[in-house]
N, CA, C and O atoms as CSV, one atom per row, in Angstrom:
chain,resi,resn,atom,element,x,y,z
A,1,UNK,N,N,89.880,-219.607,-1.651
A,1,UNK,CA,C,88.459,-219.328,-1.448
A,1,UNK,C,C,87.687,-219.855,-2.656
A,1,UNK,O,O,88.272,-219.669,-3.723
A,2,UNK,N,N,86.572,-220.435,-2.724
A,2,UNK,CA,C,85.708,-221.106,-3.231
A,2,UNK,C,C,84.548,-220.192,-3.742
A,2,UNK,O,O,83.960,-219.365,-3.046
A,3,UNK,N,N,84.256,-220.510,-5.303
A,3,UNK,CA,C,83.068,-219.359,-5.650
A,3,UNK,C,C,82.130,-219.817,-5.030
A,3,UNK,O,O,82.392,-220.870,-4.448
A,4,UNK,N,N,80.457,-219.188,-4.849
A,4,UNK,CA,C,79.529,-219.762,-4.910
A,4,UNK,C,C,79.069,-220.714,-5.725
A,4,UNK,O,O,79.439,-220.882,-6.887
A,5,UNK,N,N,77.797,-221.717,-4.803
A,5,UNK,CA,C,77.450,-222.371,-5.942
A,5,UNK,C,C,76.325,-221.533,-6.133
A,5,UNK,O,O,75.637,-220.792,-5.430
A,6,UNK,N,N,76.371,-221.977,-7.592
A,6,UNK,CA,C,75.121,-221.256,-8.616
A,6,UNK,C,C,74.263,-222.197,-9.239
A,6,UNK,O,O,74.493,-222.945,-10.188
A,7,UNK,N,N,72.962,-222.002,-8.374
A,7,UNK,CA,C,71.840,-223.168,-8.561
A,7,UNK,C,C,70.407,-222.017,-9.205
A,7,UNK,O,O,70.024,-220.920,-8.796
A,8,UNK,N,N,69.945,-222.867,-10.309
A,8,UNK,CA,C,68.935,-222.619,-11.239
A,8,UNK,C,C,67.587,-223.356,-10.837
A,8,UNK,O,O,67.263,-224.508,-11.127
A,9,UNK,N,N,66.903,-222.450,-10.124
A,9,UNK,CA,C,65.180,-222.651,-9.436
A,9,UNK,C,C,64.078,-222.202,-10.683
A,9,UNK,O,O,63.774,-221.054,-11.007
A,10,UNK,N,N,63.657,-223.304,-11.183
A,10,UNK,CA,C,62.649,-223.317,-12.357
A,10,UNK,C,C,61.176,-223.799,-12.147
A,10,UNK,O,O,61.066,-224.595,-11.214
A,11,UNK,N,N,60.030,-223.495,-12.804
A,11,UNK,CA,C,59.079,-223.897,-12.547
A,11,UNK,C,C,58.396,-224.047,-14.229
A,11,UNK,O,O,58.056,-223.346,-15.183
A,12,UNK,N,N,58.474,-225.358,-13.831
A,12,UNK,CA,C,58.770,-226.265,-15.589
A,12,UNK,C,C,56.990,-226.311,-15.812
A,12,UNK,O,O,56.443,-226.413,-14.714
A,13,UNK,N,N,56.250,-226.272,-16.679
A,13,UNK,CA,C,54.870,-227.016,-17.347
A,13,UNK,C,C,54.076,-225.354,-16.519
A,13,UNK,O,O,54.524,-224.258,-16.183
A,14,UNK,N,N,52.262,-226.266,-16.485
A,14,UNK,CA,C,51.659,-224.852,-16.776
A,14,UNK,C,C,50.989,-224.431,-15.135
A,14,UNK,O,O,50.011,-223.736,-14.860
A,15,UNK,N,N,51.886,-225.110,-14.297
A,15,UNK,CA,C,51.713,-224.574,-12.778
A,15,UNK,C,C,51.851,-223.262,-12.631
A,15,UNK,O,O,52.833,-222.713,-13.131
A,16,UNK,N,N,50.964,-222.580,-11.971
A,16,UNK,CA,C,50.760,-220.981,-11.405
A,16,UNK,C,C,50.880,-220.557,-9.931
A,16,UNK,O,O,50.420,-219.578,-9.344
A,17,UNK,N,N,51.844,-221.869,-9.393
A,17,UNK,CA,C,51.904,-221.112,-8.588
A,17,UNK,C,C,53.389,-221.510,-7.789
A,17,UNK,O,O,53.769,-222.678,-7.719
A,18,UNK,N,N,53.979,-220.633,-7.342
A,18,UNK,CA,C,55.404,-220.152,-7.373
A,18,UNK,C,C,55.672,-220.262,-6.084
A,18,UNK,O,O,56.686,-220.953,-5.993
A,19,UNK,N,N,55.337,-219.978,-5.157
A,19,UNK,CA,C,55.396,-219.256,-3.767
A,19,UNK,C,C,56.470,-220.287,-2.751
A,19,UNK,O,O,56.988,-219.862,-1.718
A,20,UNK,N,N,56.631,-221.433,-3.184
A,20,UNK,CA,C,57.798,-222.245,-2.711
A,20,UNK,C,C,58.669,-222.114,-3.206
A,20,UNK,O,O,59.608,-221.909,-2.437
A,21,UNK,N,N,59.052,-222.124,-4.769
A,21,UNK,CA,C,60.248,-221.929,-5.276
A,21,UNK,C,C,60.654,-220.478,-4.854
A,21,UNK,O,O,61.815,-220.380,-4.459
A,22,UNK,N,N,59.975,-219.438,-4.865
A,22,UNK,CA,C,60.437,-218.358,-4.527
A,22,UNK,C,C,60.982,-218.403,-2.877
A,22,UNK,O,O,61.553,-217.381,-2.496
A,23,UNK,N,N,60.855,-219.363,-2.033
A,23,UNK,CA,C,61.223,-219.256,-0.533
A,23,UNK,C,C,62.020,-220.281,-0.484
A,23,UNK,O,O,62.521,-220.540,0.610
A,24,UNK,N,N,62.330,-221.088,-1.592
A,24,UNK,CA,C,63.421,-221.981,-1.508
A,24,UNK,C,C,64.888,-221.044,-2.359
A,24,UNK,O,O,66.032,-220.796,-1.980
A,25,UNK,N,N,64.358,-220.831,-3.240
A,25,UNK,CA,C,65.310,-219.140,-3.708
A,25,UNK,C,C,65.951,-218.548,-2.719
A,25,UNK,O,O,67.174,-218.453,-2.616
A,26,UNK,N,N,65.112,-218.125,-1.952
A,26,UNK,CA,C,65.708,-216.603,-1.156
A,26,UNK,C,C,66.362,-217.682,-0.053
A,26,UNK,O,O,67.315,-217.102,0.470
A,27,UNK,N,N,66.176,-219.389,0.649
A,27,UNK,CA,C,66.692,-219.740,1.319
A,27,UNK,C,C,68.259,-220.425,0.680
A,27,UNK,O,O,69.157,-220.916,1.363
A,28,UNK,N,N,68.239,-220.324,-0.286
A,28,UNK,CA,C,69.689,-220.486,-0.976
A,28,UNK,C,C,70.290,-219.386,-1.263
A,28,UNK,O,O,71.483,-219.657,-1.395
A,29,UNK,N,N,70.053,-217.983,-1.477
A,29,UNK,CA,C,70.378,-217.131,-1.293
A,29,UNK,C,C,71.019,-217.007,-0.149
A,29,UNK,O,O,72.248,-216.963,-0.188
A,30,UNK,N,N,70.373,-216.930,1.035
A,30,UNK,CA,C,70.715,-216.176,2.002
A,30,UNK,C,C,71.476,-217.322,2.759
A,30,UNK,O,O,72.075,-216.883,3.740
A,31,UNK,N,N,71.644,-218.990,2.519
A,31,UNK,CA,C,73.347,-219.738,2.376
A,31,UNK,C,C,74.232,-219.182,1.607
A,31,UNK,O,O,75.355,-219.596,1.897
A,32,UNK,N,N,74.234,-218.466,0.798
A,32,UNK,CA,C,75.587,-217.953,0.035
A,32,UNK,C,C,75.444,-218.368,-1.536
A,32,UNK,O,O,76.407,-218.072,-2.242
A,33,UNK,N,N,74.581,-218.881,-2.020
A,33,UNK,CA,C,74.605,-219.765,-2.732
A,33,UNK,C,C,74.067,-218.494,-4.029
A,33,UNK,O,O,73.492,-217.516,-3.552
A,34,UNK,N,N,74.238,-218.513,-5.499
A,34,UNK,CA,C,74.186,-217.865,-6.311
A,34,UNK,C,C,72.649,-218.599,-7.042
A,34,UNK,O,O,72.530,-219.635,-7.697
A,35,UNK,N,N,71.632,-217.611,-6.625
A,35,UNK,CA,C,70.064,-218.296,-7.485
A,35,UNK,C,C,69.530,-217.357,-8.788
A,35,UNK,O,O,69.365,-216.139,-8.728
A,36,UNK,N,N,69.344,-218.033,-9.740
A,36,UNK,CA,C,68.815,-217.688,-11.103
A,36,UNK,C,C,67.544,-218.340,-10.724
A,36,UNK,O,O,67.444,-219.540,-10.468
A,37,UNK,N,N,66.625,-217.524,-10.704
A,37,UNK,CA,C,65.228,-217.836,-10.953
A,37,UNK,C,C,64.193,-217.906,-12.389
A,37,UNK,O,O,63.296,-217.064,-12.346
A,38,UNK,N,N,64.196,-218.412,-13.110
A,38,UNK,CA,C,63.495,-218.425,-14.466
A,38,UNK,C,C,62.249,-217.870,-14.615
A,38,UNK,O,O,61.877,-217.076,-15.479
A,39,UNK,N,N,61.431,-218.511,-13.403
A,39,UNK,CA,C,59.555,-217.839,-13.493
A,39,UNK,C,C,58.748,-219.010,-13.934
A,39,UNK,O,O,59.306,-220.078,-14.185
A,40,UNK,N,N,57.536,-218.868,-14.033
A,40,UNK,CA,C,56.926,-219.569,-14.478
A,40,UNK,C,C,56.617,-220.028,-15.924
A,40,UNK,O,O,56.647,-219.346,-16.948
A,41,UNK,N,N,56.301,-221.387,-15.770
A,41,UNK,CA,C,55.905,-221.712,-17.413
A,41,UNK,C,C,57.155,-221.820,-18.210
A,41,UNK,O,O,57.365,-221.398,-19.347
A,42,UNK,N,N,57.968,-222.479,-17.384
A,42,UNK,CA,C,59.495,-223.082,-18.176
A,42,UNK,C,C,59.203,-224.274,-18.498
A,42,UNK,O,O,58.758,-225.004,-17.612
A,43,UNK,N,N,59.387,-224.831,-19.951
A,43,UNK,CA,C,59.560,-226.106,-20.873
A,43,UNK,C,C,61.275,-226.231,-20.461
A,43,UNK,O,O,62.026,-225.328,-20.093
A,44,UNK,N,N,61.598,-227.824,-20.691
A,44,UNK,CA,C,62.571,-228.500,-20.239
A,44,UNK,C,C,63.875,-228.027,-21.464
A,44,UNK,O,O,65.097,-228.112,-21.338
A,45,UNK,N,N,63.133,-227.567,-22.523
A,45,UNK,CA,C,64.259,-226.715,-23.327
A,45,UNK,C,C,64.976,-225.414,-22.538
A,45,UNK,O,O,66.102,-225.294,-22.054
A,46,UNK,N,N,63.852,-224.507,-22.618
A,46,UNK,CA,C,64.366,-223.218,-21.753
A,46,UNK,C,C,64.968,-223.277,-20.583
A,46,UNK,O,O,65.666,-222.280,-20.399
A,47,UNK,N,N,64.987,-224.122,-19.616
A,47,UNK,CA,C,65.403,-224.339,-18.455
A,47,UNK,C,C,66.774,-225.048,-18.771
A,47,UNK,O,O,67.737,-224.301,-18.599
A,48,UNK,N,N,67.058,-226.238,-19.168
A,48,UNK,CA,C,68.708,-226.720,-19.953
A,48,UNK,C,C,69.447,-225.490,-20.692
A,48,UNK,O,O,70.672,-225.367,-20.708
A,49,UNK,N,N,68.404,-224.455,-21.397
A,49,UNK,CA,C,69.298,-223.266,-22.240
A,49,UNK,C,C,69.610,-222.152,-20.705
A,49,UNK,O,O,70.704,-221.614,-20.534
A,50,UNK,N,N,68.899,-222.049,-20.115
A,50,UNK,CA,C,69.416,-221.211,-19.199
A,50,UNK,C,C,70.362,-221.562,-17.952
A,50,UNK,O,O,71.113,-220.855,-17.280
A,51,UNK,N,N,70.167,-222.377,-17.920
A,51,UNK,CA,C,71.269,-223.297,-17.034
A,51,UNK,C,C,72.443,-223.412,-17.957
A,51,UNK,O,O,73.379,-223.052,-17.242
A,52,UNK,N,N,72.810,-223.636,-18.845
A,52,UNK,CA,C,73.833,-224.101,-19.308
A,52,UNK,C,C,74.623,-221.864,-19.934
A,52,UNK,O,O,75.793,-221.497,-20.038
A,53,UNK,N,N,73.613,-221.226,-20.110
A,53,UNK,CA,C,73.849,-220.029,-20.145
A,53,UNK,C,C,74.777,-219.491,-18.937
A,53,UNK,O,O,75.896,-218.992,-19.055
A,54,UNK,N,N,73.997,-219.725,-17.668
A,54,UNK,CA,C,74.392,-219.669,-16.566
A,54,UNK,C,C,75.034,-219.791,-15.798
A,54,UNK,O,O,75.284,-219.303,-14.695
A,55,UNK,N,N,75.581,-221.054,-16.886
A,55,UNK,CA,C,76.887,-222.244,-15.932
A,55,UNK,C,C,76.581,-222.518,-14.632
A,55,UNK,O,O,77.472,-222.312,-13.807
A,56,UNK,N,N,75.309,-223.021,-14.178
A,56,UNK,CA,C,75.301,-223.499,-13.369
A,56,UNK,C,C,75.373,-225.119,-13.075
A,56,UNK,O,O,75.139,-226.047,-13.850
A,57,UNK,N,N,75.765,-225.143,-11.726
A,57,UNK,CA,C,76.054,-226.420,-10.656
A,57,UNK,C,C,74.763,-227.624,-10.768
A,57,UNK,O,O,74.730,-228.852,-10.835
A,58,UNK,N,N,73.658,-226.412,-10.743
A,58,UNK,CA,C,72.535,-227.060,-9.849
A,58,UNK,C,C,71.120,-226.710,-10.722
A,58,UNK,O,O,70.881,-225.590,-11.175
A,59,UNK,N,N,70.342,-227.739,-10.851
A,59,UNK,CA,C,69.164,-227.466,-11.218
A,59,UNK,C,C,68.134,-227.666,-10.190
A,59,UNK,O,O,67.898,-228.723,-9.605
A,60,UNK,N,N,67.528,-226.498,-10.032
A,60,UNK,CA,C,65.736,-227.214,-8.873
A,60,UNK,C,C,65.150,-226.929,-9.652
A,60,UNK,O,O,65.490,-226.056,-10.452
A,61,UNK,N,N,64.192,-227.485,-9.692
A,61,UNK,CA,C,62.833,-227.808,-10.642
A,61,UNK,C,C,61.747,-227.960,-9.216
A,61,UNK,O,O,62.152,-228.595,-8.242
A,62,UNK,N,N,60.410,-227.345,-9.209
A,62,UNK,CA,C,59.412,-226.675,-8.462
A,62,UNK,C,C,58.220,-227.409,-9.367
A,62,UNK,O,O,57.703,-226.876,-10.348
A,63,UNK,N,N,57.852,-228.833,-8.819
A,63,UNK,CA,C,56.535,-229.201,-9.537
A,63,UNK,C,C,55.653,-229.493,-9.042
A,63,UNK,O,O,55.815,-230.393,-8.218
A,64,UNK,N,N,54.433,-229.030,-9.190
A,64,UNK,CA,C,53.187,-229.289,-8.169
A,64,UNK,C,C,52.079,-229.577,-9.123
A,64,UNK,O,O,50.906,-229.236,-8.969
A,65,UNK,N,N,52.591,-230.258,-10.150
A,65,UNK,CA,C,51.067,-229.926,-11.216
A,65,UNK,C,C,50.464,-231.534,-11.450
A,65,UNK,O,O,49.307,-231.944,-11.549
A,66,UNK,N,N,51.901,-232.304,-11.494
A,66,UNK,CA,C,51.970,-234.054,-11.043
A,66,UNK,C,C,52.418,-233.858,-12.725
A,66,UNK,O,O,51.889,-234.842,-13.240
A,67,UNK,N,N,53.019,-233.200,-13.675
A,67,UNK,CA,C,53.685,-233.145,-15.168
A,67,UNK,C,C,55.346,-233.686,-14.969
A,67,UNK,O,O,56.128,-233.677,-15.920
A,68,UNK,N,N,55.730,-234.143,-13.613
A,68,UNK,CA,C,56.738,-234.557,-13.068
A,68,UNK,C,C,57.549,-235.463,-14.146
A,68,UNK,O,O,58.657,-235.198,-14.611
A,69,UNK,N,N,56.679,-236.682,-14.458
A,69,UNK,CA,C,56.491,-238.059,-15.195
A,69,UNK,C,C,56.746,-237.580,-17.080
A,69,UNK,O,O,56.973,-238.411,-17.959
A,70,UNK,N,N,56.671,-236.608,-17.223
A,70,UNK,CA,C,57.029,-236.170,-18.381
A,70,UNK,C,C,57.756,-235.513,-18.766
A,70,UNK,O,O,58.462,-235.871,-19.709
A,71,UNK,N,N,57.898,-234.129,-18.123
A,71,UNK,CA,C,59.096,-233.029,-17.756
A,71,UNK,C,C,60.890,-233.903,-17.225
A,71,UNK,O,O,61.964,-234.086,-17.797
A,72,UNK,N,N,60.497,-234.115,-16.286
A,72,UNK,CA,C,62.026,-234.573,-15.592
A,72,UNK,C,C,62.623,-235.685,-17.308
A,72,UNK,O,O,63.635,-235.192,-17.806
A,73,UNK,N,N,62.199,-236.695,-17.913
A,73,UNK,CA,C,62.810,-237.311,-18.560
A,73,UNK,C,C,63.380,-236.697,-19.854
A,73,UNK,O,O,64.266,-237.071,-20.621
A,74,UNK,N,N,62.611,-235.685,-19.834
A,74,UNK,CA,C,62.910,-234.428,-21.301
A,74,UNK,C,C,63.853,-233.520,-20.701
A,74,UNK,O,O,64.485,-232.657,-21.310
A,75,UNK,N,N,63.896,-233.717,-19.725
A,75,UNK,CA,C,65.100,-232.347,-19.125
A,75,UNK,C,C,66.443,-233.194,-19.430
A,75,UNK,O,O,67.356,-232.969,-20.224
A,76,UNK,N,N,66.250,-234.178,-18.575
A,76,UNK,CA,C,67.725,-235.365,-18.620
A,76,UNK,C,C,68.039,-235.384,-19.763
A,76,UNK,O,O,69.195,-235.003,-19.945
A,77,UNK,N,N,67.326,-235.763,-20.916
A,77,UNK,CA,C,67.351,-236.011,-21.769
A,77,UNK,C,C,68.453,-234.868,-22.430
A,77,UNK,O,O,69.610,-235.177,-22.712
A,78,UNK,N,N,68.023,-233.830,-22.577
A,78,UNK,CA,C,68.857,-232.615,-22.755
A,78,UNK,C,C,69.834,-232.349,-22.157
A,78,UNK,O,O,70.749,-231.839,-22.804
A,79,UNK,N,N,70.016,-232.582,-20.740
A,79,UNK,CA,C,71.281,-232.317,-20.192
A,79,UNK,C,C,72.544,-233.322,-20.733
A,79,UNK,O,O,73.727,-232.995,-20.832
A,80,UNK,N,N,71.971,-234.570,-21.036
A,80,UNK,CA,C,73.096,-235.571,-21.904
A,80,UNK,C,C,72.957,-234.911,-22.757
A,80,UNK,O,O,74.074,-234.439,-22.970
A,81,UNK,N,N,72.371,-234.577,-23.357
A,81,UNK,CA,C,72.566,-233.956,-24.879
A,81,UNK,C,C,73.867,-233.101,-25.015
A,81,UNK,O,O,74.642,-233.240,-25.961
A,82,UNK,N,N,74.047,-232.206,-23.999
A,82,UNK,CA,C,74.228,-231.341,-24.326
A,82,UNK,C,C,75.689,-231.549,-23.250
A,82,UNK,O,O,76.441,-230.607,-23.002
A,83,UNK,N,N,75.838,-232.598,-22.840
A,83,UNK,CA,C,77.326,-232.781,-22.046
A,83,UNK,C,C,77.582,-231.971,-20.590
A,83,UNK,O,O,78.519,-231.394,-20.039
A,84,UNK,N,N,75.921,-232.342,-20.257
A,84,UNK,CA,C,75.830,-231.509,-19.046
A,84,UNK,C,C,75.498,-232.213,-17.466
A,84,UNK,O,O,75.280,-231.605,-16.418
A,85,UNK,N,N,75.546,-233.806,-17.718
A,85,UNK,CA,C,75.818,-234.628,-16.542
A,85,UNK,C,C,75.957,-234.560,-15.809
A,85,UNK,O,O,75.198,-234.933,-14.915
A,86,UNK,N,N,77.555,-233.773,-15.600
A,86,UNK,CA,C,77.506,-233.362,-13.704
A,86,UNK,C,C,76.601,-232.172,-13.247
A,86,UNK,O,O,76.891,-231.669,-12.162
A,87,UNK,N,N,75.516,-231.649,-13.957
A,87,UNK,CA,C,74.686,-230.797,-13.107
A,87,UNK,C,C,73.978,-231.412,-12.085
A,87,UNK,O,O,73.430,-232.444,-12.472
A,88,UNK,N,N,73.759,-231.091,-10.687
A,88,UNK,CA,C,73.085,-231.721,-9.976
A,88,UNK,C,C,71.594,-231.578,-10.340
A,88,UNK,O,O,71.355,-230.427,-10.706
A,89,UNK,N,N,70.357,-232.508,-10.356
A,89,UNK,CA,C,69.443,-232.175,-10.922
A,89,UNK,C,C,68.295,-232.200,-9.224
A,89,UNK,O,O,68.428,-233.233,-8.567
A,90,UNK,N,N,67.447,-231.292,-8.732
A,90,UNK,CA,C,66.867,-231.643,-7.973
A,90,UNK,C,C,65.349,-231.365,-8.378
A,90,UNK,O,O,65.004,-230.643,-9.314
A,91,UNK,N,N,64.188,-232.315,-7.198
A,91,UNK,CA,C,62.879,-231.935,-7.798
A,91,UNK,C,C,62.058,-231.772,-6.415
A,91,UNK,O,O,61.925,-232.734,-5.658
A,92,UNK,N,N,61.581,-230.658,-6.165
A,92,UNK,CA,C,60.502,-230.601,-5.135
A,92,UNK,C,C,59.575,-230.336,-5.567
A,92,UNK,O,O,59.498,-229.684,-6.608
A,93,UNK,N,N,58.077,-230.964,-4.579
A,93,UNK,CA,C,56.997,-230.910,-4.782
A,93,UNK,C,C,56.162,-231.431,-4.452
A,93,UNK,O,O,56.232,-231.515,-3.225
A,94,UNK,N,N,54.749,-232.192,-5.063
A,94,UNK,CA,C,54.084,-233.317,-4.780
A,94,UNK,C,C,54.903,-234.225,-5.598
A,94,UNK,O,O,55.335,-233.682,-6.615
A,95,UNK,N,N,55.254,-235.517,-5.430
A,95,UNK,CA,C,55.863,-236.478,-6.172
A,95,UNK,C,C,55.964,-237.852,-5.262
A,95,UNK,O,O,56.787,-238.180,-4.407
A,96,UNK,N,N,54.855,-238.491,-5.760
A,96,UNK,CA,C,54.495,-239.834,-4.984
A,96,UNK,C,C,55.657,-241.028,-5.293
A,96,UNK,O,O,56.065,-241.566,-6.322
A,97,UNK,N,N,55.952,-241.145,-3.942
A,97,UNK,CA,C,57.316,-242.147,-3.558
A,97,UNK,C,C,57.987,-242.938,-4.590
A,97,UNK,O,O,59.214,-242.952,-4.698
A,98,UNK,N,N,56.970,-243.784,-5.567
A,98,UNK,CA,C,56.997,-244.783,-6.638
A,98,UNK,C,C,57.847,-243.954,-7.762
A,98,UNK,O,O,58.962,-244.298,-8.152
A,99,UNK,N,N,57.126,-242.791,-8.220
A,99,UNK,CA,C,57.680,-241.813,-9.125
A,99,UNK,C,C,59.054,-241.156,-8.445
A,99,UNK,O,O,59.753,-240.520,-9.234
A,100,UNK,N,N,59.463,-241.230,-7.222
A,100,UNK,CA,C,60.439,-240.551,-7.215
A,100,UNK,C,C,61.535,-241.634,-7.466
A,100,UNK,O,O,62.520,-241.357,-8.149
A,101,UNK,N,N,61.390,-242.657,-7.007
A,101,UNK,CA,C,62.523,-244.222,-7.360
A,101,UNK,C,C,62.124,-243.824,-8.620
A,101,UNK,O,O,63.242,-243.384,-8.888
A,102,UNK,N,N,61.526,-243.611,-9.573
A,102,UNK,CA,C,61.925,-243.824,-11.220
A,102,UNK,C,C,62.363,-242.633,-11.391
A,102,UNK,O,O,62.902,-242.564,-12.495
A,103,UNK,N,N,62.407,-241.281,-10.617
A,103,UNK,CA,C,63.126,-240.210,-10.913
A,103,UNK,C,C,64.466,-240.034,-10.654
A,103,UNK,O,O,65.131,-239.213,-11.285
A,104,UNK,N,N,65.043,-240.908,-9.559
A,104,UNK,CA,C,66.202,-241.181,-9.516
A,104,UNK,C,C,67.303,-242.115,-10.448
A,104,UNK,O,O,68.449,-241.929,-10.857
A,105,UNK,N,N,66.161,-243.376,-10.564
A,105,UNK,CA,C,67.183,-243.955,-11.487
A,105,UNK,C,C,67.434,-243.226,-12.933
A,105,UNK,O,O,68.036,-243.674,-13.909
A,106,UNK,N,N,66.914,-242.215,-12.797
A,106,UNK,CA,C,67.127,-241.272,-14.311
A,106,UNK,C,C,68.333,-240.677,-14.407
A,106,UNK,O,O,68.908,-240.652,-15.496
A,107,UNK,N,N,68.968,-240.033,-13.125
A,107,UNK,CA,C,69.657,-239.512,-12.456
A,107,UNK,C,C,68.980,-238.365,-11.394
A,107,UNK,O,O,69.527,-237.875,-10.406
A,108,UNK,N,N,68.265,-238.225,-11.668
A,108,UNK,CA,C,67.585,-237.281,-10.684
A,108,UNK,C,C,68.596,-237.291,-9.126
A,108,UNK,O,O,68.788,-238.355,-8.538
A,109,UNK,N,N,69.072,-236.195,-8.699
A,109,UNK,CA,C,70.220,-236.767,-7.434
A,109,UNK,C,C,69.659,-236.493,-6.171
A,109,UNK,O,O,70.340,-236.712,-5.170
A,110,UNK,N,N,68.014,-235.850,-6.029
A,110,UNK,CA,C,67.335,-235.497,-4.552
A,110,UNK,C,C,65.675,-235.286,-5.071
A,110,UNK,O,O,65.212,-234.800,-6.103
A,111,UNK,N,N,65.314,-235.622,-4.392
A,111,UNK,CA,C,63.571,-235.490,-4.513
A,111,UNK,C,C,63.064,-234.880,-2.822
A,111,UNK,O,O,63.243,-235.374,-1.709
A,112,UNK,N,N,62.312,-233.486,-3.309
A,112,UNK,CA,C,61.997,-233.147,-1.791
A,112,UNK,C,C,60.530,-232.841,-1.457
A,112,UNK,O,O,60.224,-231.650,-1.386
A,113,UNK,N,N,59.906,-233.456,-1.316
A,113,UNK,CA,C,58.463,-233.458,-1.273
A,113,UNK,C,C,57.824,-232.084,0.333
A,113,UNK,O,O,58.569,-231.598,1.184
A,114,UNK,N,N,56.684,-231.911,0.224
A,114,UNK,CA,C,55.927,-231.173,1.264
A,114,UNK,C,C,56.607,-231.452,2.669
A,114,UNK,O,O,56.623,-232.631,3.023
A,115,UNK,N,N,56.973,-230.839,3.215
A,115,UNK,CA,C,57.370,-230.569,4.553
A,115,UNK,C,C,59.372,-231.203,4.853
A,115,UNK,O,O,59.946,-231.654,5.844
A,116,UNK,N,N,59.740,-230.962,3.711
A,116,UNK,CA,C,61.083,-230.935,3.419
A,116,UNK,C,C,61.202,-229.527,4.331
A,116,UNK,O,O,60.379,-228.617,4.432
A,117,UNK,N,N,62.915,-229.723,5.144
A,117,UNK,CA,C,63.176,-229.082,5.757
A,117,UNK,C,C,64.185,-227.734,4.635
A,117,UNK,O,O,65.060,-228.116,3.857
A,118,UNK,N,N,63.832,-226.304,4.789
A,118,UNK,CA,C,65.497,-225.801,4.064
A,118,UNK,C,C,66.671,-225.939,4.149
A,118,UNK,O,O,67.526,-225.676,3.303
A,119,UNK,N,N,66.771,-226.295,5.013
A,119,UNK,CA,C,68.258,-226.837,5.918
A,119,UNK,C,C,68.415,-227.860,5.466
A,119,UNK,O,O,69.546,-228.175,5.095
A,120,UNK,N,N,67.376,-228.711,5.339
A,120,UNK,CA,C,67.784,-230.169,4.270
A,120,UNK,C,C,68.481,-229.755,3.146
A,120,UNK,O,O,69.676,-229.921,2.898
A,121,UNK,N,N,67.526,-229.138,2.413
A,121,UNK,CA,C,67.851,-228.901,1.248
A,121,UNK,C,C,69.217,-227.800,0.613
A,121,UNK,O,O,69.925,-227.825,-0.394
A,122,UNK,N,N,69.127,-227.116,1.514
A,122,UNK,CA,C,70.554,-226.514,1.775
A,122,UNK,C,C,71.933,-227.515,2.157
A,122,UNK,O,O,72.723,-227.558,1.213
A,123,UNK,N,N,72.219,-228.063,2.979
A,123,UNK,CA,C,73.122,-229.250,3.056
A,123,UNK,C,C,73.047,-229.967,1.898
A,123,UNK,O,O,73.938,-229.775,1.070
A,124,UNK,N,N,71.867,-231.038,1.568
A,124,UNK,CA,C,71.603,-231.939,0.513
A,124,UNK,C,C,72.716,-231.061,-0.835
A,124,UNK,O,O,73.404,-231.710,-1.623
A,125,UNK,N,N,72.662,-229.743,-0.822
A,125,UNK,CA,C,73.324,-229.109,-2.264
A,125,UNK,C,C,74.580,-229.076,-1.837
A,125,UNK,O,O,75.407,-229.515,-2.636
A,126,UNK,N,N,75.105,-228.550,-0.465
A,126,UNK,CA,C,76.264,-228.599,0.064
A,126,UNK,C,C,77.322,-229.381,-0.312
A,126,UNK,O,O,78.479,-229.063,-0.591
A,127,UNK,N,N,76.601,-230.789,-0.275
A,127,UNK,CA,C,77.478,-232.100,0.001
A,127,UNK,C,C,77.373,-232.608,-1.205
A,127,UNK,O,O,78.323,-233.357,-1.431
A,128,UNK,N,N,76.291,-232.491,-2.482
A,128,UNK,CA,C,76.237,-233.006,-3.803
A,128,UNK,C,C,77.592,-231.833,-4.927
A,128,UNK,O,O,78.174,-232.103,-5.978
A,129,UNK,N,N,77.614,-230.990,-4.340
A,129,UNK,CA,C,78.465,-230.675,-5.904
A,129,UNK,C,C,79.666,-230.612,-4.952
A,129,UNK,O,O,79.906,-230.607,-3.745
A,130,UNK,N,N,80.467,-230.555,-6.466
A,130,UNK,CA,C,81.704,-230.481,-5.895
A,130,UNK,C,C,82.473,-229.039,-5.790
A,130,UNK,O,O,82.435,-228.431,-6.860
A,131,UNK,N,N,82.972,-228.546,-5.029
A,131,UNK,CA,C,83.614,-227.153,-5.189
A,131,UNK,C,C,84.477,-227.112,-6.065
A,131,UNK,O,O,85.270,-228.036,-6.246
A,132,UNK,N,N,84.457,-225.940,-6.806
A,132,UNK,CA,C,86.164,-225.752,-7.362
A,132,UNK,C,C,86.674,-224.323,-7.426
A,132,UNK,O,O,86.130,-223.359,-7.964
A,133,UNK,N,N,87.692,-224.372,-6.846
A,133,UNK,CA,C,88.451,-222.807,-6.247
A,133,UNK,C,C,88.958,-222.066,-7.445
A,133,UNK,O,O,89.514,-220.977,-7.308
């Protein structure tokens, strides 16, 4: 039998408002999936320290403020730092098409913009990490 995965839902820069990450939360929850929620007004430090606290799989990051372009490269940045590579890194939000091709080649491993399905995004985590028993 296989633990859960344990994915870290953050809401990085000075966005106020939550109300997706919190329903993308409770929809990974209620797959089985183990969610650490941080809150609002997480810098790309605090979010790498609590993830890596956490030992988690998975990072979502919740951005709606368009601080996308600055945040995501300071997060990566830290996760090499810190020998943390295979975390899956994901980003929902507003994030215009152009910016998400440069968020990927960062490593960024899913970009899920407005009217992303949960079920997407539930599978999409499914099939990105790897289990280990």
């Amino acid at each position: 039998m296989s633990h859960p995965i344990r994915v870290l839902v953050a809401k990085p820069g000075l966005d106020g408002h939550d109300r997706g990450a919190k329903v993308i939360a409770r929809a990974l929850r209620d797959a089985g999936m183990e969610v650490i929620y941080t809150g609002l007004r997480q810098t790309p430090e605090m979010i790498v320290g609590a993830a890596l606290q956490e030992d988690v799989q998975v990072i979502g990051l919740s951005i709606l403020s368009g601080a996308h372009n600055a945040i995501v490269p300071r997060l990566m940045e830290l996760l090499r730092e810190r020998q943390m590579e295979d975390v899956v890194v994901l980003v929902g939000g507003i994030i215009p098409d152009d910016d998400a091709g440069q968020l990927k080649k960062m490593g960024v491993a899913g970009i899920f913009q407005p009217g992303a399905s949960l079920e997407s995004i539930v599978e999409f985590i499914r099939t990105s990490v790897k289990q280990v028993a």
